[in-house]
C-alpha positions in Angstrom: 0.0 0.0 0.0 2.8 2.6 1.0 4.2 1.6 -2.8 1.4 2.2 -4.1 0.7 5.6 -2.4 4.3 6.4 -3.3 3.3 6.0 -6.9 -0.3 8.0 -6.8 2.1 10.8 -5.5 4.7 10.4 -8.0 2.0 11.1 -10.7 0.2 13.4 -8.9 3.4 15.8 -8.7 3.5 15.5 -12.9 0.2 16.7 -13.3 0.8 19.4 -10.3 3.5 20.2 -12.8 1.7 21.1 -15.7 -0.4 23.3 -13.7 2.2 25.2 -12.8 4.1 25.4 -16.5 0.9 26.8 -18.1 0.2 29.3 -14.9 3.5 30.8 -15.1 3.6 31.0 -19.3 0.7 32.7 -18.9 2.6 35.7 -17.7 4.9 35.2 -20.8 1.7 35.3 -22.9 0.4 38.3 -21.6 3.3 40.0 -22.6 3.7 38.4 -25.9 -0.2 38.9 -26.7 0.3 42.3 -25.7 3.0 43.3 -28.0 1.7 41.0 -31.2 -2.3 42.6 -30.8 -0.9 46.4 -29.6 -3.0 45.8 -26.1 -3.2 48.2 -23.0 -2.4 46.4 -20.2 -5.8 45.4 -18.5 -6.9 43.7 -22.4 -3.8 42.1 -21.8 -4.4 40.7 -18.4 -7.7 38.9 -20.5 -5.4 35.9 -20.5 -5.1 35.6 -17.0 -8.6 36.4 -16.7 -9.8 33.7 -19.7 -7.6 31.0 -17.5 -8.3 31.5 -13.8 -12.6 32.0 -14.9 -12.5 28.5 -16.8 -12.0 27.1 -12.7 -15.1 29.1 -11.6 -17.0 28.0 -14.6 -16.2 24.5 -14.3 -16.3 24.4 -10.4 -19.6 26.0 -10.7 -20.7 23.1 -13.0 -19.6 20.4 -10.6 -21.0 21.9 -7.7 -24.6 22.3 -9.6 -23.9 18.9 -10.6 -23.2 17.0 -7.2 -26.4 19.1 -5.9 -28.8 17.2 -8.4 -27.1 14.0 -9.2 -24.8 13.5 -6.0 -21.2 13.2 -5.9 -20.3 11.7 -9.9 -16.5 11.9 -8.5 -16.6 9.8 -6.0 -19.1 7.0 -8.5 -16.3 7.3 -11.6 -13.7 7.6 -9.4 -10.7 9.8 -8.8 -8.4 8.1 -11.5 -11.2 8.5 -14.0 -11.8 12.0 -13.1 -8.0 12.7 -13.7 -8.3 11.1 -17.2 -10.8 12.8 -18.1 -9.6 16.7 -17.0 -6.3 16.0 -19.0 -7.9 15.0 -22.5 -10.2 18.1 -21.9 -6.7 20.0 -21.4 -5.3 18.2 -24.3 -8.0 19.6 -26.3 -7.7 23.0 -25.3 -4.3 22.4 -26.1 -4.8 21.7 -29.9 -7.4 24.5 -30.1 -4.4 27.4 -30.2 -2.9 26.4 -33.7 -6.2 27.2 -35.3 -6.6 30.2 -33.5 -3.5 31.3 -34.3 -3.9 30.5 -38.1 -6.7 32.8 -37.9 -5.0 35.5 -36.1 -7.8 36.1 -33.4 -7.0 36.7 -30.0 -10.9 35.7 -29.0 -10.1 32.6 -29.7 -6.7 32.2 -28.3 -8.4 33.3 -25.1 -11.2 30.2 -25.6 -8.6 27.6 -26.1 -6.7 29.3 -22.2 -10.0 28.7 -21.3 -10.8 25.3 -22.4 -7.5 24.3 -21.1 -8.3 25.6 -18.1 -11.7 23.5 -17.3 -9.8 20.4 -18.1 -7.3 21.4 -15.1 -10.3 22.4 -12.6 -11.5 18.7 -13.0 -8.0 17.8 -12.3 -8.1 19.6 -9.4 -11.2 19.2 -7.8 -9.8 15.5 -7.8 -6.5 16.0 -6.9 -6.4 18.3 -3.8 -8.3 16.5 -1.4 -6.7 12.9 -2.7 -2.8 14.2 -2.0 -4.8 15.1 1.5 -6.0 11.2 1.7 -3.1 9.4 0.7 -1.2 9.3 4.4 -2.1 10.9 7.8 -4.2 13.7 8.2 -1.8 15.6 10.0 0.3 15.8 7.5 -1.9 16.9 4.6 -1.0 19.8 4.4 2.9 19.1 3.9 2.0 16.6 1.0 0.1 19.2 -0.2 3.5 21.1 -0.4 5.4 18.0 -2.0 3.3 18.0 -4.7 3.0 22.0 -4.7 6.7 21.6 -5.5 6.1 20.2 -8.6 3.5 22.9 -9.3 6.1 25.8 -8.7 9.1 24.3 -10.4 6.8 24.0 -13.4 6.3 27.7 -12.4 10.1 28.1 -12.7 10.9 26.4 -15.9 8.0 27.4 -17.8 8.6 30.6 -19.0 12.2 29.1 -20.1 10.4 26.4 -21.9 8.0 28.6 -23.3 10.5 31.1 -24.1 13.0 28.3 -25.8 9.2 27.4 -28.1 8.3 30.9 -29.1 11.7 31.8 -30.3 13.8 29.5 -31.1 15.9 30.3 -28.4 15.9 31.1 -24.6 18.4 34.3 -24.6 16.1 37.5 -22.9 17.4 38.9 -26.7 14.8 36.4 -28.8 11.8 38.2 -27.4 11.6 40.9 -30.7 11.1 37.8 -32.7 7.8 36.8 -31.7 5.0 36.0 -33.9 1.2 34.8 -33.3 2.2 31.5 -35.3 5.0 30.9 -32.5 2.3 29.6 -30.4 1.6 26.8 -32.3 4.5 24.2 -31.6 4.8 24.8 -27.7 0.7 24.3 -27.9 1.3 21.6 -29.6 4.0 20.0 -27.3 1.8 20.9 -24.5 -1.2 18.4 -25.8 1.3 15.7 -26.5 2.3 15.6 -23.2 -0.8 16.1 -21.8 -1.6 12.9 -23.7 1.1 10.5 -22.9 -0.2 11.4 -19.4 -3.1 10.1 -20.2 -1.4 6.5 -21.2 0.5 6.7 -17.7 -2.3 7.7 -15.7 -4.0 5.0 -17.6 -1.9 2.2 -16.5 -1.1 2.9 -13.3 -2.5 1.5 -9.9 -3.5 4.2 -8.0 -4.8 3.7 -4.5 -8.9 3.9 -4.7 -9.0 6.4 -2.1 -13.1 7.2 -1.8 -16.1 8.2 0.6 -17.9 5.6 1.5 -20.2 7.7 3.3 -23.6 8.5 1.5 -23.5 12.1 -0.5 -26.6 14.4 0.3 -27.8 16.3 -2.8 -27.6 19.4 -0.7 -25.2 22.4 0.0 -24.0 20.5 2.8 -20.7 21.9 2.4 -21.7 25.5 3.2 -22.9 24.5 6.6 -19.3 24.9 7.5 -17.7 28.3 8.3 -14.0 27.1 7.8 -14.9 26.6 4.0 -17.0 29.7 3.5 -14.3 31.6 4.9 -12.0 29.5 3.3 -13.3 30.2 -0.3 -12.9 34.0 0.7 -9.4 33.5 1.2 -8.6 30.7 -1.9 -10.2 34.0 -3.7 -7.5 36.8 -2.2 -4.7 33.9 -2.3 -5.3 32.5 -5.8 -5.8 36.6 -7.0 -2.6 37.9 -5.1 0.1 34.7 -6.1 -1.2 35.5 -9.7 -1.5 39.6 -9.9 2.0 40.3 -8.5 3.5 38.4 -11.0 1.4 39.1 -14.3 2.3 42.9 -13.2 5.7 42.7 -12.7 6.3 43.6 -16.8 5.0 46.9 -16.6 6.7 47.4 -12.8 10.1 47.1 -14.0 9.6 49.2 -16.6 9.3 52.0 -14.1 11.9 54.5 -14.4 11.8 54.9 -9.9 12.1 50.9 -10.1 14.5 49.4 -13.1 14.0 50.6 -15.9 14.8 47.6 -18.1 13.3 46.4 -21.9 10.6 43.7 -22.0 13.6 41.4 -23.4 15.0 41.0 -19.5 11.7 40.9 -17.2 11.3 37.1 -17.8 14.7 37.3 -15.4 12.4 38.7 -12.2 9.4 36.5 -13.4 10.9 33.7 -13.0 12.8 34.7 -9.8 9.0 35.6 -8.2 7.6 32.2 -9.0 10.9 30.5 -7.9 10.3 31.8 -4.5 7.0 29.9 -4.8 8.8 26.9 -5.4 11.9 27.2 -3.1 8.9 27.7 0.0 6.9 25.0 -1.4 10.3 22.8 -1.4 10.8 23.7 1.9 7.8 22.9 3.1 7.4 19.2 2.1 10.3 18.2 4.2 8.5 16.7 6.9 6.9 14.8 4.1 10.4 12.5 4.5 11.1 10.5 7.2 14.2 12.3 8.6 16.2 12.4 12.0 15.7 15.4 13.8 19.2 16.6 12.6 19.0 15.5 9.6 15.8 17.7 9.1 17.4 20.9 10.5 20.0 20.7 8.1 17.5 20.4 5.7 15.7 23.3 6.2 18.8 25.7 5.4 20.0 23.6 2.6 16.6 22.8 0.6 15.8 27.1 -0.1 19.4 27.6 -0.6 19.3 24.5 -3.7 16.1 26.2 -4.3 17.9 29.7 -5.2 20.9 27.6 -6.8 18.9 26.6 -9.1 16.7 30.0 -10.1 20.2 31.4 -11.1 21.3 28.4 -12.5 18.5 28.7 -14.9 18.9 32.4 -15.6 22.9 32.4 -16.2 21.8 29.7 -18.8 19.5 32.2 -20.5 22.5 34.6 -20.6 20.5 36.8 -17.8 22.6 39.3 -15.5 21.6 37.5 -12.2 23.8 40.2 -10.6 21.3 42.2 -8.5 19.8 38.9 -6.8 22.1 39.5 -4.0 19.2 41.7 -2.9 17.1 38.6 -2.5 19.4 36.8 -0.6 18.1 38.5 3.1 14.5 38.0 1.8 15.4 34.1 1.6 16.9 34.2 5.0 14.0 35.9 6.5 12.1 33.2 5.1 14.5 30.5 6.2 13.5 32.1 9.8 10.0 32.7 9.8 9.8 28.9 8.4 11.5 28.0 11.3 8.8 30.1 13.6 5.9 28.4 12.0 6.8 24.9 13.4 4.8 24.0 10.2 1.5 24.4 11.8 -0.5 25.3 9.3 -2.9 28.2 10.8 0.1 29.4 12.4 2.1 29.6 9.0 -0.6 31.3 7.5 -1.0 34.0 9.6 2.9 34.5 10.3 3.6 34.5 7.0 1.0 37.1 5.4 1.7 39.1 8.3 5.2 38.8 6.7 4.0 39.6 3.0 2.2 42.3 4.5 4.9 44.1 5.9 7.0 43.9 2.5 4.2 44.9 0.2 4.2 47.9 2.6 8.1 48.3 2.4 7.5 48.5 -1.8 5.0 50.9 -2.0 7.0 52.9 0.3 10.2 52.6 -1.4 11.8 52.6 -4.5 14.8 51.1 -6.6 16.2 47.9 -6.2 14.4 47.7 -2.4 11.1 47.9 -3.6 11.5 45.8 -6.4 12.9 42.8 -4.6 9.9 43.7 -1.5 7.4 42.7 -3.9 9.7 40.1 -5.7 10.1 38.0 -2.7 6.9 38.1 -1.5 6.5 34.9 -3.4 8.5 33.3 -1.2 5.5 33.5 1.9 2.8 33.0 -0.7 4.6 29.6 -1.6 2.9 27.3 1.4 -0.6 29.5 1.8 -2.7 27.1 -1.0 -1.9 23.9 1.4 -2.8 25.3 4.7 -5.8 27.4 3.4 -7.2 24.0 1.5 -6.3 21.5 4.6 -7.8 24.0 7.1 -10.9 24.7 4.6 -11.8 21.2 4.2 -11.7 19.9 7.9 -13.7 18.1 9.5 -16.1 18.0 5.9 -16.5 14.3 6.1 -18.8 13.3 3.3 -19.0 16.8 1.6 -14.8 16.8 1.2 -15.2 16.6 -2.5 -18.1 19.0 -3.1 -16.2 21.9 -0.2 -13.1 20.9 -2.8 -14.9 21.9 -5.9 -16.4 25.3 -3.5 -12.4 26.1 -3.2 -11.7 25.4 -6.8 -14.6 27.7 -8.1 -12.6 30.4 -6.2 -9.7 30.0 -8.1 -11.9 32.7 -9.8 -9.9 35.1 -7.7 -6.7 34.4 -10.4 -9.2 36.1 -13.5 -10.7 39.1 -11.2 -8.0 40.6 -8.8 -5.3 41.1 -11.8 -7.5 42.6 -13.9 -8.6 45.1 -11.2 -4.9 45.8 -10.7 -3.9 46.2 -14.4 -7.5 48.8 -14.5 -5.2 50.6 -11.6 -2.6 50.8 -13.4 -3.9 52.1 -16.7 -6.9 54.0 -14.7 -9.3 52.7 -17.7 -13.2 53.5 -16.5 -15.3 50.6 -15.9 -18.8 50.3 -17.6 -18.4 54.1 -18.5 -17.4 55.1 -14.5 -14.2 56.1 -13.7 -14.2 53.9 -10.7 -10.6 52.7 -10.9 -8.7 55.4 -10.3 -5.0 55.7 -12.2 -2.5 54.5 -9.5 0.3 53.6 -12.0 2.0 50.5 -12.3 3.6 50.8 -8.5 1.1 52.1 -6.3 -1.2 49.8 -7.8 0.2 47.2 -5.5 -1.7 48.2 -3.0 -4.0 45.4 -4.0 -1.7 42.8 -3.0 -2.0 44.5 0.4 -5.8 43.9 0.6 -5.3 40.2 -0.2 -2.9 39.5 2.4 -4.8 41.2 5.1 -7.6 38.8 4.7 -5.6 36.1 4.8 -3.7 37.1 7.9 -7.5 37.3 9.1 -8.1 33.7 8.1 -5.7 32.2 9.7 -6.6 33.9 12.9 -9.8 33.4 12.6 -9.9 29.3 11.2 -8.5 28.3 14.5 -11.4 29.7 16.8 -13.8 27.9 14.1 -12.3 24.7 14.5 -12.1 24.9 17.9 -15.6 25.4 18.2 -15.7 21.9 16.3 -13.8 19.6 18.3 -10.8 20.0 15.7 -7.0 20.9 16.2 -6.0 23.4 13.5 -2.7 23.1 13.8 -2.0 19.6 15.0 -5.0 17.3 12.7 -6.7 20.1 11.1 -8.2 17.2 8.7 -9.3 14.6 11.7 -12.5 13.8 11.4 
C-alpha cells in the first residue's frame, strides 16, 4: 500500500507540474499577446482572466452537478476524473494552432480557457486525494510535495515557453515573436498532456473514496472554515497570480528598473521560484528524517532552491547580478519557516503578516528595495494554498469533494484581482465610471495589500472555528 501511495504521488506531482508550466507561461503570454495585438495592459491581463474564470465556470458546474445527481466523482472515481480533466486540457491544447492560423486573439483566449476547465476537473480530484493518501496531520505538507512540482513548473515554464516561441531562450529572442510561435509549444503541451493520459491510464493508484452517502444538498456551506475559506482561496489564488502578471509593466518604471521587456522574464521567474523554493521547503517533513537531519535540511533545501533559479537564468544569458538583494528575503524566510513549526494556521498567519509588511516596504520605497519587496513576497505565498485547503476542508466528512470543488470555483480570484490591478494601473473607466482610479504601475500594489490582510484574518480566525468543532488546527486540522 505505501508503494502504491508512493506512486499515486509520484504522478500526482507530474500533473501538479503542468499546472504550474501553463500558470507561469501565462505571464509570458500576456506580454507576448500584448506586443503581437498592440494591447493596453488590463486587455492584456484577459489571458489571466480567460484562464483562472475557466476554474469558476467549471467548479460551478460540478457543484450544480453533485447538488442534483450526488457526488459523480466519488461514483467514476478519482483516477477516471483525472483522465478525463487531462484529455479536456489536451483539447484546449490543440485548439491554439487554429486560432492562431486565424489571427484572433478571441479565440486564443477560448482555447486558455478550455484548457483551463480540463485542469479544474483535475483539481477538484487532486487536492483533497494528496490530503487522503497518508495521515491527516500531514496533509498539508504533502500538499507542499506535490506543490513543489506545481512551482518548479512555475520556474521552468517561462524558459520552456521562451525556448518554443523563439527559437531560443536568450532575454534577446523576445523581438522575434510571432502569433504563429504559439503553435508548436501548444502543440508539445497536448502531446504531453496525452502521454499522461497513457501513464495515468496504467497505473495502480490507491482507490481512495467516501464511502459515506453524499446528500444532494449544499452540505458543504454548513461549514464556516470553508466559507471563509473560499474567501481566502479567492485573495490567495488573486494575489500569487497579480504580483507576478504585473511585474512587466513594474520594472519598466523609471523609480524601479528601468529595463526592456527582453530581460523581465529574469524577475518573473525569480518571483515564482520563490514559490517553489517555499513550497520545497515545506514538504520536508513529508520524509522521514532524523531530527538533525531535518534541521539541516531546512537551510539547505531554499538555498538549492535559489541555486537553481540562477542556474537557470545564467543559462539564458541573464545578469543574475542584482539577486544579491534577495538573498536577506530568503533568509528571512528560512526564519520565519522556522517560527511556524509547520502548523498550518500558524504559518498562514505569520507569513502574510510577513508579505504584508514587505508589500508595505515596496510601495513605500523605491529602486532595487522595492523591487525585490514585492519580488520575494512569493517566497511566503509559496505554502498559503496547502494550509488554506487543509484547514478549509476539515472536518467536511462526506462533503470533502463537493467543499473541494467550492475552493476550486474560487480560483476565480486568479481572472478578477489582476484585472482590477492592471485597470489601476492604466486608470481605464469601468462600464463608463471612472471607478478605478489611475494609481500607476507601482502604487497599484496596494492590491496585494488587501489580499494579504484577509488572509492574515483567516488564519486567525480558522482556529477559533475549528475549535468550536472539536478540531485541532494546527495539529490534525483534517481529523474527522
Amino acid at each position: 500500500m505505501n508503494k502504491s501511495r508512493n506512486s499515486a504521488l509520484a504522478v500526482l506531482i507530474i500533473i501538479y507540474f503542468f499546472w504550474g508550466f501553463v500558470a507561469a507561461s501565462n505571464d509570458i503570454l500576456t506580454s507576448h499577446f500584448k506586443d503581437i495585438f498592440h494591447l493596453k495592459q488590463y486587455r492584456a491581463q484577459l489571458v489571466e482572466f480567460a484562464f483562472y474564470i475557466s476554474y469558476f465556470t467549471g467548479s460551478l458546474i460540478y457543484f450544480i452537478v453533485t447538488t442534483v445527481k450526488g457526488d459523480i466523482l466519488n461514483r467514476i472515481g478519482y483516477k477516471k476524473g483525472l483522465i478525463a480533466g487531462l484529455l479536456i486540457s489536451a483539447t484546449g491544447a490543440l485548439c491554439f494552432i487554429p486560432a492562431a492560423n486565424l489571427n484572433s486573439y478571441p479565440l486564443l483566449l477560448t482555447s486558455l480557457f478550455i484548457v483551463g476547465l480540463g485542469f479544474t476537473l483535475q483539481q477538484i480530484v487532486a487536492n483533497p486525494y494528496v490530503i487522503a493518501l497518508g495521515d491527516p496531520s500531514t496533509g498539508s505538507h504533502r500538499l507542499n510535495l506535490t506543490g513543489g512540482g506545481n512551482s518548479f513548473g512555475t520556474t521552468i515554464g517561462p524558459v520552456l515557453l521562451s525556448l518554443a516561441l523563439y527559437g531560443q531562450i536568450k532575454n534577446s529572442a523576445a523581438v522575434q515573436a510571432t502569433v504563429d510561435s504559439i503553435k508548436m509549444p501548444s502543440l508539445v503541451l497536448c502531446g504531453m498532456l496525452m502521454l499522461s493520459v497513457i501513464v495515468l491510464s496504467l497505473s495502480k493508484l490507491p482507490p481512495v473514496t467516501r464511502e459515506e452517502h453524499t446528500e444532494r444538498s449544499l452540505g458543504a456551506l454548513r461549514y464556516p472554515q470553508l466559507v471563509l475559506g473560499m474567501v481566502a482561496i479567492f485573495f490567495y489564488v488573486g494575489v500569487e497570480v497579480t504580483m507576478g502578471s504585473n511585474l512587466n509593466v513594474l520594472l519598466k518604471l523609471k523609480e524601479i528598473k528601468d529595463i526592456p521587456g527582453s530581460q523581465i522574464s529574469t524577475f518573473v521567474s525569480l518571483y515564482w521560484g520563490g514559490l517553489m523554493i517555499g513550497r520545497w521547503r515545506g514538504s520536508i517533513k513529508v520524509f522521514n528524517l532524523t531530527e538533525g537531519r531535518r534541521r539541516v535540511m531546512m537551510v539547505l533545501v531554499p538555498l538549492a532552491g535559489f541555486a537553481v533559479i540562477c542556474c537557470i537564468n545564467l543559462i539564458r544569458g541573464s545578469d543574475i547580478s542584482d539577486y544579491v538583494w534577495y538573498i536577506p528575503f530568503l533568509l528571512l524566510a528560512i526564519v520565519a519557516f522556522y517560527l511556524g513549526k509547520e502548523k498550518p494556521a500558524r504559518t498562514l498567519l505569520l507569513f502574510s503578516a510577513i508579505a504584508i509588511c514587505l508589500i508595505s516596504l515596496g510601495l513605500l520605497t523605491t529602486g532595487n528595495l522595492a523591487l525585490f519587496a514585492f519580488v520575494s513576497a512569493g517566497l511566503f505565498c509559496s505554502v498559503m494554498w496547502p494550509c488554506i485547503f487543509t484547514l478549509a476542508t476539515a472536518g467536511l466528512g462526506k462533503f470533502t469533494n463537493q467543499g473541494s470543488s467550492l475552493l476550486i470555483m474560487m480560483i476565480l480570484g486568479g481572472a478578477v484581482i489582476p484585472l482590477i490591478q492592471g485597470r489601476l494601473v492604466d486608470g481605464v473607466p469601468l462600464f463608463g465610471m471612472d471607478i478605478f482610479p489611475k494609481l500607476g504601475a507601482h502604487y497599484s500594489y496596494i492590491v496585494p495589500l488587501f489580499c494579504f490582510a484577509y488572509l492574515a484574518f483567516y488564519g486567525w480566525r480558522v482556529t477559533h472555528i475549528l475549535g468550536k468543532q472539536g478540531l485541532n488546527a494546527d495539529a490534525a486540522a483534517m481529523a474527522e
